[in-house]
CHARMM internal coordinates of N, CA and C (Angstrom, degrees):
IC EDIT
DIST 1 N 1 CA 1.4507
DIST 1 CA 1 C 1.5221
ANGL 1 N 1 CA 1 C 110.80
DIST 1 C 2 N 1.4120
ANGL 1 CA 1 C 2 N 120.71
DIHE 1 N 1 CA 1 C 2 N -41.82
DIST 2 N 2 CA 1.2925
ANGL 1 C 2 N 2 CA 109.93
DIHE 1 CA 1 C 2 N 2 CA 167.86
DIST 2 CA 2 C 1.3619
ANGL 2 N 2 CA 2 C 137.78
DIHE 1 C 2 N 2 CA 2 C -80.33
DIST 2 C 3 N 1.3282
ANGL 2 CA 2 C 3 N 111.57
DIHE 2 N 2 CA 2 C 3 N -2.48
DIST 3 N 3 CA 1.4963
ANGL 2 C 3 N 3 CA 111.17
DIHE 2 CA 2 C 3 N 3 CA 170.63
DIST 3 CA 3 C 1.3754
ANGL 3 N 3 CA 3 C 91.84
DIHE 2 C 3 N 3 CA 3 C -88.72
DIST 3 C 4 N 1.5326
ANGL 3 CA 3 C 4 N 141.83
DIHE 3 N 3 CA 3 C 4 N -52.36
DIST 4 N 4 CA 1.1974
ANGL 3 C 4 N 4 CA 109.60
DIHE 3 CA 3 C 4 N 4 CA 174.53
DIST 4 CA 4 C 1.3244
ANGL 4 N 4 CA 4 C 129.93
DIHE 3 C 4 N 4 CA 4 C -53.55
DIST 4 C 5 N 1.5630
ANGL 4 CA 4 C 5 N 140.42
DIHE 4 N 4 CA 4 C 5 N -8.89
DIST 5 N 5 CA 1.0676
ANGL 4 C 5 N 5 CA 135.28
DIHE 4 CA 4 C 5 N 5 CA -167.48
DIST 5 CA 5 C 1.9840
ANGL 5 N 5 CA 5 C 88.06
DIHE 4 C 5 N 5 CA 5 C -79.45
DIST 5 C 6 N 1.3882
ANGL 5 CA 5 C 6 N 84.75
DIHE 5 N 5 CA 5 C 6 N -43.61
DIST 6 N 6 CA 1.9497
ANGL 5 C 6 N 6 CA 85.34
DIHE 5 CA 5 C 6 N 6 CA -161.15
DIST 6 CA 6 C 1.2362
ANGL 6 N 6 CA 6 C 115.52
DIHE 5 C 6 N 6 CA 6 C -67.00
DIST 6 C 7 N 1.6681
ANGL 6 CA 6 C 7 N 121.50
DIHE 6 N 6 CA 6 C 7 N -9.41
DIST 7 N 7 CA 1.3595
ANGL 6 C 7 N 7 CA 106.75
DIHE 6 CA 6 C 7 N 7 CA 177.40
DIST 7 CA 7 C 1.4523
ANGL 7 N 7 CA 7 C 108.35
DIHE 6 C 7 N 7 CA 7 C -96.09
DIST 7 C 8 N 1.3498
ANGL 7 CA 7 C 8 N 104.78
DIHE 7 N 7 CA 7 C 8 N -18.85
DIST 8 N 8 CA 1.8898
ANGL 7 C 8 N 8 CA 99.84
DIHE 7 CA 7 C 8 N 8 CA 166.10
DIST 8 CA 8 C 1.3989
ANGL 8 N 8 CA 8 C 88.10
DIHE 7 C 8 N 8 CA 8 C -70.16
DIST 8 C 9 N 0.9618
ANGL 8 CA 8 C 9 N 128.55
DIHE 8 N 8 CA 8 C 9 N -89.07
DIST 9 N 9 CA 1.2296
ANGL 8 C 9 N 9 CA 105.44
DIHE 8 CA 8 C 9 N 9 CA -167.26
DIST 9 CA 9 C 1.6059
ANGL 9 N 9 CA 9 C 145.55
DIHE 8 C 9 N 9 CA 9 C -7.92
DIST 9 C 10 N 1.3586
ANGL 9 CA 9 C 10 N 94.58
DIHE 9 N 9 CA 9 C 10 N -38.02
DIST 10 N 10 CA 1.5378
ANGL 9 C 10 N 10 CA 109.46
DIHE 9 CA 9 C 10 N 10 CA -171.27
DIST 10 CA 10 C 1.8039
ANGL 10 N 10 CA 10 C 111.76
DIHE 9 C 10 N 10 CA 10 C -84.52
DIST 10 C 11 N 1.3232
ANGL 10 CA 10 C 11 N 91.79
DIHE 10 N 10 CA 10 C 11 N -30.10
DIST 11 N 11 CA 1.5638
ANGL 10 C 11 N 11 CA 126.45
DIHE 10 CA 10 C 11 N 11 CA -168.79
DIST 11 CA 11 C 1.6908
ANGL 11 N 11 CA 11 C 95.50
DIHE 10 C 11 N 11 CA 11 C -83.04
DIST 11 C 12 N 1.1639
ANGL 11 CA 11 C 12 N 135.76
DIHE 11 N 11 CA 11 C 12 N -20.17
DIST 12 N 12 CA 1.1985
ANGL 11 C 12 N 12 CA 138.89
DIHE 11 CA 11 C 12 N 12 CA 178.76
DIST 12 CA 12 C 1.3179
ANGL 12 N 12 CA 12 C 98.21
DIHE 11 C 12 N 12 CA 12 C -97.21
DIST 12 C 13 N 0.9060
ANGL 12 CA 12 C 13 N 150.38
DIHE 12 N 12 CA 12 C 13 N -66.78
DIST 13 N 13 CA 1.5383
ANGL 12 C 13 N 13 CA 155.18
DIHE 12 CA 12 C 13 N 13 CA -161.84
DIST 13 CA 13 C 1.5048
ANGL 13 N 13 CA 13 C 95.59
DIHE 12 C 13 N 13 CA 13 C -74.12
DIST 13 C 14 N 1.4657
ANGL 13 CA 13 C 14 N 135.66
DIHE 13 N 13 CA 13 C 14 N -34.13
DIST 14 N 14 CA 1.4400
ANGL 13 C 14 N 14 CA 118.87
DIHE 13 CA 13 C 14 N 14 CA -177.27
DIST 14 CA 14 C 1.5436
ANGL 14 N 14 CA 14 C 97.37
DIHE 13 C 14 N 14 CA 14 C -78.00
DIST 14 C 15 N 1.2459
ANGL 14 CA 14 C 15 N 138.43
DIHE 14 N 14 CA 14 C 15 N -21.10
DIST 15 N 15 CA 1.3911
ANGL 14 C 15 N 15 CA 139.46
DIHE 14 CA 14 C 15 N 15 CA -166.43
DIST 15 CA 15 C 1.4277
ANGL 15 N 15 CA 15 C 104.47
DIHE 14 C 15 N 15 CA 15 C -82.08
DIST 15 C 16 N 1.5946
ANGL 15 CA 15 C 16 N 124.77
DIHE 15 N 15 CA 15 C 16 N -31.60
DIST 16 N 16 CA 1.4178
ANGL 15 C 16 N 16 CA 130.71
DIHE 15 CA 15 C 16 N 16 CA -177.10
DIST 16 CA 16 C 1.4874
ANGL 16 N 16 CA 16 C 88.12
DIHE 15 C 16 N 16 CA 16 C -80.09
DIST 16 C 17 N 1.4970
ANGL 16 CA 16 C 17 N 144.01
DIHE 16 N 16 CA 16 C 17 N -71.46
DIST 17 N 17 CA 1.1585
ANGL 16 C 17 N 17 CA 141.45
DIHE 16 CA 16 C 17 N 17 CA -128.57
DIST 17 CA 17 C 2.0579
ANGL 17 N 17 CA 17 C 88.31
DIHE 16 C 17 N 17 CA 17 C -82.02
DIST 17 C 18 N 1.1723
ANGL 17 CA 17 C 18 N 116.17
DIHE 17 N 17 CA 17 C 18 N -27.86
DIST 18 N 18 CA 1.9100
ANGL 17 C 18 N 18 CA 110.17
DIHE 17 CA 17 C 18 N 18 CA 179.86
DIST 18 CA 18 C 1.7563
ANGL 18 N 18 CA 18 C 93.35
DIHE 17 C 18 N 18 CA 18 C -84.36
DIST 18 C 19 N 1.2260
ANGL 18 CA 18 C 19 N 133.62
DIHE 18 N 18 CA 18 C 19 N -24.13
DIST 19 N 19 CA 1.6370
ANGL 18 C 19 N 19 CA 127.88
DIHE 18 CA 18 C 19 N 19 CA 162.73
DIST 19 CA 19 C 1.5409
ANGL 19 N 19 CA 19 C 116.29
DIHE 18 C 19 N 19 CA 19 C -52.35
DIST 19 C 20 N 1.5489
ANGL 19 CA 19 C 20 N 124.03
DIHE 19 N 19 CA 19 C 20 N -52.71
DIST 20 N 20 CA 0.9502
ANGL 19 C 20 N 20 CA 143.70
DIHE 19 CA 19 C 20 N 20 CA -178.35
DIST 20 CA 20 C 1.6120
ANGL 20 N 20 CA 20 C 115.17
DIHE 19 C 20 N 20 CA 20 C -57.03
DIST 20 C 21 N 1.3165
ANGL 20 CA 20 C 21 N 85.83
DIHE 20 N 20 CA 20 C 21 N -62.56
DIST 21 N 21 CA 1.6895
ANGL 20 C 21 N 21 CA 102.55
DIHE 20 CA 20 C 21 N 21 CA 161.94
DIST 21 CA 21 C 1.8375
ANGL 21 N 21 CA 21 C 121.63
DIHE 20 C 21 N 21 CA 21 C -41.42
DIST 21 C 22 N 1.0035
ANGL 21 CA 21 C 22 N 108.89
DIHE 21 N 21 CA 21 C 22 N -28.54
DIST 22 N 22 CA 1.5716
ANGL 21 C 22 N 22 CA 118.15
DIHE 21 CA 21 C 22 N 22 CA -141.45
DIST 22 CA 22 C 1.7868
ANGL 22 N 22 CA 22 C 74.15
DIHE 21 C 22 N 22 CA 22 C -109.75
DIST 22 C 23 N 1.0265
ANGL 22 CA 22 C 23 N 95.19
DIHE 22 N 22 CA 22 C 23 N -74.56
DIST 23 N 23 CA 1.8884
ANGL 22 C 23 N 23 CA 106.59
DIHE 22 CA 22 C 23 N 23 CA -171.00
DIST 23 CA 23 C 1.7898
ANGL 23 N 23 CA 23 C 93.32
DIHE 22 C 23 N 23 CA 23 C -40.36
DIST 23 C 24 N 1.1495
ANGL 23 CA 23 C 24 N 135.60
DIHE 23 N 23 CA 23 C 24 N -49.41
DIST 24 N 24 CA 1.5312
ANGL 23 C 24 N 24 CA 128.62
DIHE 23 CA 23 C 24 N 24 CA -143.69
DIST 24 CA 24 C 1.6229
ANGL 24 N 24 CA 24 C 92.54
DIHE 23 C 24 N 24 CA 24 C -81.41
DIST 24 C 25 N 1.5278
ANGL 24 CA 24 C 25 N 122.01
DIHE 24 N 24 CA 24 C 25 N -37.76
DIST 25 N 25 CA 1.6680
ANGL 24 C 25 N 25 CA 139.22
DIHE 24 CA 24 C 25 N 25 CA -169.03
DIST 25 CA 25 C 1.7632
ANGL 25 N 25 CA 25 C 88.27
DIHE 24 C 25 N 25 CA 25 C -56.89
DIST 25 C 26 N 1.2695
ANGL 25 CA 25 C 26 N 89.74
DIHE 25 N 25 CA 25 C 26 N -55.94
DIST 26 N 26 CA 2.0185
ANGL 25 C 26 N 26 CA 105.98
DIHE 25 CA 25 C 26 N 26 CA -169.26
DIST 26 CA 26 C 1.2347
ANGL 26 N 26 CA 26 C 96.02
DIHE 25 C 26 N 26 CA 26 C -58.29
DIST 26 C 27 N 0.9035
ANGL 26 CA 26 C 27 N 154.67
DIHE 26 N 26 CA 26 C 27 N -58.67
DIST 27 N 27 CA 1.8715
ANGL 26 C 27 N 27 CA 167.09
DIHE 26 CA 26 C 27 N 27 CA 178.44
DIST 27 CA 27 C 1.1997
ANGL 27 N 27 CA 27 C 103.58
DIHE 26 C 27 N 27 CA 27 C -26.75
DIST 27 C 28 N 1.5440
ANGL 27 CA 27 C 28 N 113.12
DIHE 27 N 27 CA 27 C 28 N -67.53
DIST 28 N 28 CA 1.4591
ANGL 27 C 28 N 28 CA 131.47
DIHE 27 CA 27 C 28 N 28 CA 171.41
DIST 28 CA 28 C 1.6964
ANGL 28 N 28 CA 28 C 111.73
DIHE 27 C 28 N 28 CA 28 C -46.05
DIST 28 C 29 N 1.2435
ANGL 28 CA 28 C 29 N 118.54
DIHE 28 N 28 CA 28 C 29 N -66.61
DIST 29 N 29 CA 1.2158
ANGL 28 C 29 N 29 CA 134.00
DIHE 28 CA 28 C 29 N 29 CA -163.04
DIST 29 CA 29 C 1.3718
ANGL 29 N 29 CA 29 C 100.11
DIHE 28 C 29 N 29 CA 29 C -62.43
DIST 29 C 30 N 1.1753
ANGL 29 CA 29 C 30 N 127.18
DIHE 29 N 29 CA 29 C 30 N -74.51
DIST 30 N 30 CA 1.0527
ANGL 29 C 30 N 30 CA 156.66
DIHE 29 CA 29 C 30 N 30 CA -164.65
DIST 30 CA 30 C 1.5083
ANGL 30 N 30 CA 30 C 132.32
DIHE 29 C 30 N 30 CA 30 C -110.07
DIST 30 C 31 N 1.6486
ANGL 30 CA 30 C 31 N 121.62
DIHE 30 N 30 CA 30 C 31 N 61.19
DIST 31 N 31 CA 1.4354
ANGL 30 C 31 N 31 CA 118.66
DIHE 30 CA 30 C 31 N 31 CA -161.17
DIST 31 CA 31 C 1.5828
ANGL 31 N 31 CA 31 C 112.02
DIHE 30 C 31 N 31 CA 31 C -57.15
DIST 31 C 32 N 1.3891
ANGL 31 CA 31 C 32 N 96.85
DIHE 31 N 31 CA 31 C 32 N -44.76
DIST 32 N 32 CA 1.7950
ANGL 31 C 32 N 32 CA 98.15
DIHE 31 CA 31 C 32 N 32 CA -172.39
DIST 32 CA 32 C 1.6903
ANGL 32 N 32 CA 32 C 104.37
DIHE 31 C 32 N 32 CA 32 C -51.85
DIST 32 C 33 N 1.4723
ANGL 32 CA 32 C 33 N 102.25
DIHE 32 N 32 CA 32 C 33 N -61.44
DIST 33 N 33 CA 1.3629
ANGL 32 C 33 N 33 CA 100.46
DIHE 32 CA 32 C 33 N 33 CA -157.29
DIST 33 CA 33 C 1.5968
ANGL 33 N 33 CA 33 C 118.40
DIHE 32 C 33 N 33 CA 33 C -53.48
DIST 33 C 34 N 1.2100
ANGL 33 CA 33 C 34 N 105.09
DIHE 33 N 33 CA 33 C 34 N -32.36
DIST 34 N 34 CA 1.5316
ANGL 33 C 34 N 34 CA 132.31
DIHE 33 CA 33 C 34 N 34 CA 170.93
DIST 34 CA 34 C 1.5779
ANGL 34 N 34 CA 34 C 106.19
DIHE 33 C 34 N 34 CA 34 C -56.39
DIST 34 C 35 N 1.1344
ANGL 34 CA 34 C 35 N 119.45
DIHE 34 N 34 CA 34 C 35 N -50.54
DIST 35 N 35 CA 1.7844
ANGL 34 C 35 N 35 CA 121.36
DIHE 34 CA 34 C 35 N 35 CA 178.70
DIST 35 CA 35 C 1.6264
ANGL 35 N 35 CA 35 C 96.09
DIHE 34 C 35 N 35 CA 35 C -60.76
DIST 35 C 36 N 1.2544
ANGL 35 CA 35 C 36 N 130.43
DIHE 35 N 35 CA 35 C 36 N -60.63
DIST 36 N 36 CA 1.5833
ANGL 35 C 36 N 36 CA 146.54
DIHE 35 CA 35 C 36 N 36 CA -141.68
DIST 36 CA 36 C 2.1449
ANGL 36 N 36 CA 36 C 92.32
DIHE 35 C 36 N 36 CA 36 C -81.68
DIST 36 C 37 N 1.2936
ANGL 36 CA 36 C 37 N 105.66
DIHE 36 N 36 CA 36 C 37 N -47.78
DIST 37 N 37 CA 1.6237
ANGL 36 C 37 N 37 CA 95.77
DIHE 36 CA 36 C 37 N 37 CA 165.02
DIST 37 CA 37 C 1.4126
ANGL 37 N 37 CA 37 C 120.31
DIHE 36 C 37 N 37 CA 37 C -63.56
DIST 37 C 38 N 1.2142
ANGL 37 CA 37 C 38 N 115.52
DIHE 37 N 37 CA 37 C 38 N -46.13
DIST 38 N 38 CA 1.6918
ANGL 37 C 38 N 38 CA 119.98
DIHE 37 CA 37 C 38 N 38 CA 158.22
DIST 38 CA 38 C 1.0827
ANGL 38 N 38 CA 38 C 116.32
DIHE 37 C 38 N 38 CA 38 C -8.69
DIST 38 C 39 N 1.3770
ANGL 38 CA 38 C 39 N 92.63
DIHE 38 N 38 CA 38 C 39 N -83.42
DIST 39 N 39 CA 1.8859
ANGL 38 C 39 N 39 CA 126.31
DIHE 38 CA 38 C 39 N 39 CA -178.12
DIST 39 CA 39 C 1.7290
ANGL 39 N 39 CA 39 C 110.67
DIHE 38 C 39 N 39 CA 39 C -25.17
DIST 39 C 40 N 1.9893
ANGL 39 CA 39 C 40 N 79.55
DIHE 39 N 39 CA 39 C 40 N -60.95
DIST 40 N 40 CA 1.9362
ANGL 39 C 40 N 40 CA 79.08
DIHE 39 CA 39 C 40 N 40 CA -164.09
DIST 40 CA 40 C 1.6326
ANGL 40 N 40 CA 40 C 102.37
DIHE 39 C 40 N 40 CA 40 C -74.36
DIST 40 C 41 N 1.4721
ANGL 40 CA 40 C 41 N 136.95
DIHE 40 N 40 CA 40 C 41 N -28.10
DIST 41 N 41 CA 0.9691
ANGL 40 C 41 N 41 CA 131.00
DIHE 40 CA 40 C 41 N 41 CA -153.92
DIST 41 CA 41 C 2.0798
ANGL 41 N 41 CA 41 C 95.05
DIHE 40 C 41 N 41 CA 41 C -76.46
DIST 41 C 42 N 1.1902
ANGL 41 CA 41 C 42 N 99.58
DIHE 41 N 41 CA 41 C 42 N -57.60
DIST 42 N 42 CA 1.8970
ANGL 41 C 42 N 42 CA 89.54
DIHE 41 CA 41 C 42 N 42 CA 165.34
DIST 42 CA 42 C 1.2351
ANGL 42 N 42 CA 42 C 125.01
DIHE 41 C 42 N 42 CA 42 C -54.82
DIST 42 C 43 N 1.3358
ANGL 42 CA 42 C 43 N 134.63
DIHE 42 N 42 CA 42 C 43 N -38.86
DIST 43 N 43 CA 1.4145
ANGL 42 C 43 N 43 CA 134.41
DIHE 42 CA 42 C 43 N 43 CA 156.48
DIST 43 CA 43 C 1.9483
ANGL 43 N 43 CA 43 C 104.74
DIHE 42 C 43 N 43 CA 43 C -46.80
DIST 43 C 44 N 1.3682
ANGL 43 CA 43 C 44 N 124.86
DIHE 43 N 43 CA 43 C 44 N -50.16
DIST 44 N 44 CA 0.8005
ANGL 43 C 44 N 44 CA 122.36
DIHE 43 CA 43 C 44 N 44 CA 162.84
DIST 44 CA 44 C 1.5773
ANGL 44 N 44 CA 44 C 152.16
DIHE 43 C 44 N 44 CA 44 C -44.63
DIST 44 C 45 N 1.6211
ANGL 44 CA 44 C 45 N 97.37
DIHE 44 N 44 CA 44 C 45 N -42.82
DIST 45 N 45 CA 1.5745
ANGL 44 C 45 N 45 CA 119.45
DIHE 44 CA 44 C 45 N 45 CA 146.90
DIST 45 CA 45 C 1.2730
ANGL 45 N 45 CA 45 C 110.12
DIHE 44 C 45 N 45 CA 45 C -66.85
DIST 45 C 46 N 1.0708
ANGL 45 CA 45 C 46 N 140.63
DIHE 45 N 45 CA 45 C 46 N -0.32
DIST 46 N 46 CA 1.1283
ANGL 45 C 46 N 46 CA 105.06
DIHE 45 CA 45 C 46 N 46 CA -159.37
DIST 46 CA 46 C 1.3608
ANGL 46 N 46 CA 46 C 148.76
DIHE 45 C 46 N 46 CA 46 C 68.26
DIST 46 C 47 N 1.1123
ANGL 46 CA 46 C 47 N 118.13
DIHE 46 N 46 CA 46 C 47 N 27.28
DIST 47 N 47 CA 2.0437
ANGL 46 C 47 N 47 CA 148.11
DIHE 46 CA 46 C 47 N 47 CA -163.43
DIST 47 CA 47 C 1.2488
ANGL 47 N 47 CA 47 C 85.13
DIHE 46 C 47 N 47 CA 47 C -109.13
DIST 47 C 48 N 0.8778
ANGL 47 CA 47 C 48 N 99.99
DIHE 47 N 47 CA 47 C 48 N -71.70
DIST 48 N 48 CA 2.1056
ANGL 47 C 48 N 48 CA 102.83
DIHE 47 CA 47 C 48 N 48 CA -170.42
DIST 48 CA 48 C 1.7511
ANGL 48 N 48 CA 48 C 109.08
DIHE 47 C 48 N 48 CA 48 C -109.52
DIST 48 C 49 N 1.4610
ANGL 48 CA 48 C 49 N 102.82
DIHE 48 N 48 CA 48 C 49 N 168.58
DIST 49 N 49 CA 1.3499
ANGL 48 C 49 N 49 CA 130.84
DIHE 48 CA 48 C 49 N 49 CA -177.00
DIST 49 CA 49 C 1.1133
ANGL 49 N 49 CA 49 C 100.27
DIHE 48 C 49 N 49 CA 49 C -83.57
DIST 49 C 50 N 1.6501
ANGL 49 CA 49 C 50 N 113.92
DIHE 49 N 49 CA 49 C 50 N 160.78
DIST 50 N 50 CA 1.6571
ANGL 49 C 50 N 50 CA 142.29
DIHE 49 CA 49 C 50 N 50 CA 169.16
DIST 50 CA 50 C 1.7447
ANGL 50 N 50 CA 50 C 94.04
DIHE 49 C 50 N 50 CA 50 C -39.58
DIST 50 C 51 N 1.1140
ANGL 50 CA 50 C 51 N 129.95
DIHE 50 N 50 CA 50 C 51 N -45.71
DIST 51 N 51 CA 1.0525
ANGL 50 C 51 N 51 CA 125.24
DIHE 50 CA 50 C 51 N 51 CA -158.23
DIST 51 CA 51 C 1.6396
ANGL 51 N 51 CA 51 C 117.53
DIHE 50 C 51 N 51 CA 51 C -94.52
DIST 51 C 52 N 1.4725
ANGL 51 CA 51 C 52 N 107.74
DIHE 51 N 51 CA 51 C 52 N -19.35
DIST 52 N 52 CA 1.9274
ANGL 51 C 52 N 52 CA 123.72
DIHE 51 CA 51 C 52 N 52 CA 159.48
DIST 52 CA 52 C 1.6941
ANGL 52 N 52 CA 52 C 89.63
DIHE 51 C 52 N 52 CA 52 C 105.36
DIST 52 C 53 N 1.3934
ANGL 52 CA 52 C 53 N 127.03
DIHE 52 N 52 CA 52 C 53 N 30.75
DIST 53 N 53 CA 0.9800
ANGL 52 C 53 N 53 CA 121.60
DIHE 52 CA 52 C 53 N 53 CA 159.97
DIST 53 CA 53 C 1.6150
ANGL 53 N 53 CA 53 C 112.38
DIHE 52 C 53 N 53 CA 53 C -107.44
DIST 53 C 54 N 1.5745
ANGL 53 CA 53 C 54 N 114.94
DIHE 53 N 53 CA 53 C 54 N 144.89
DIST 54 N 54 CA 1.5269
ANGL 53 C 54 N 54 CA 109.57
DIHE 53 CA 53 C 54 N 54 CA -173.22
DIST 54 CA 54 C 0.8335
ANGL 54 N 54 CA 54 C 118.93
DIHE 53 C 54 N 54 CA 54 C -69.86
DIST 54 C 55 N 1.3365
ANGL 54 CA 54 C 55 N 122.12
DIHE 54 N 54 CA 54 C 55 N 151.37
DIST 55 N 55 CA 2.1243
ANGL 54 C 55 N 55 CA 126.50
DIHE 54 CA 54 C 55 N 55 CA -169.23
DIST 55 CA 55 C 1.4540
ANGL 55 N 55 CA 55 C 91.00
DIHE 54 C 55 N 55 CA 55 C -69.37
DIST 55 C 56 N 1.2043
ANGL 55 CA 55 C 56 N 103.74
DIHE 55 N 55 CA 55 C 56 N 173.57
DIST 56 N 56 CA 1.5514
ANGL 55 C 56 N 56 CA 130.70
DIHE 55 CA 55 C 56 N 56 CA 157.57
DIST 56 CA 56 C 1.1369
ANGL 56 N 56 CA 56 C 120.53
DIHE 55 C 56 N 56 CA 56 C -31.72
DIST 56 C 57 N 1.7090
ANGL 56 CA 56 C 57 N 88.32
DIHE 56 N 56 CA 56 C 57 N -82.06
DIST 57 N 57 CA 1.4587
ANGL 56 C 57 N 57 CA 95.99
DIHE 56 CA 56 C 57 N 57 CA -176.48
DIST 57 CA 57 C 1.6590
ANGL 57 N 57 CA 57 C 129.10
DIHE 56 C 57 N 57 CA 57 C -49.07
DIST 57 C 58 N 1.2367
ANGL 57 CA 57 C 58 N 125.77
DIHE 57 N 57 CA 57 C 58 N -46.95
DIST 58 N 58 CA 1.5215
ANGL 57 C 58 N 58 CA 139.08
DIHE 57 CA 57 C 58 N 58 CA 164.76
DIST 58 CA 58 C 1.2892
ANGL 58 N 58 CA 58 C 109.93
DIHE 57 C 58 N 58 CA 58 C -38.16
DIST 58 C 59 N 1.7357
ANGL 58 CA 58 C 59 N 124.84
DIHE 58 N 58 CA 58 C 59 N -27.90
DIST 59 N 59 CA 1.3859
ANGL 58 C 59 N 59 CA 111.88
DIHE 58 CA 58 C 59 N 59 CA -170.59
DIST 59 CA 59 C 1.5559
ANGL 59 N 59 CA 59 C 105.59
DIHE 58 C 59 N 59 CA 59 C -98.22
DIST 59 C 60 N 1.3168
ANGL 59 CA 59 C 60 N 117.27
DIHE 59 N 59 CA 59 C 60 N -28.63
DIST 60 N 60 CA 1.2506
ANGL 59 C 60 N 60 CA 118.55
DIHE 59 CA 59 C 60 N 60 CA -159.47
DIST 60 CA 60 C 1.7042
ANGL 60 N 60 CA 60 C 93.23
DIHE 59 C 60 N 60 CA 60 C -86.34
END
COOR INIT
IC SEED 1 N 1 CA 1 C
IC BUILD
C-alpha cells in the first residue's frame, strides 16, 4: 500500500513540475495567452470568481 501511495505520489508531483514547465515555455512565447490560461485555471480552482475576482474566502 505504500509504495503505491508513493508512486502516485511521485506521479502527481512529476505532472505539476511538466505543468510548470509547459506554462513558464507558454509565458515566454506567449504572455497573453499564458495570463488568460491563468485566469481560467484560478477561476477554475476556485481562487477566483466567474468574473476573475478573488472569492471571499481567499481574502479574508
Amino acid at each position: 500500500m505504500s509504495f503505491e501511495i508513493d508512486i502516485n505520489y511521485k506521479s502527481y508531483i512529476k505532472g505539476m513540475d511538466d505543468y510548470i514547465k509547459e506554462f513558464e515555455k507558454l509565458k515566454k512565447e506567449n504572455p497573453q495567452e499564458a495570463k488568460i490560461r491563468a485566469k481560467e485555471s484560478l477561476i477554475e480552482s476556485g481562487v477566483l470568481d466567474e468574473e476573475g475576482n478573488p472569492k471571499k474566502q481567499i481574502c479574508d
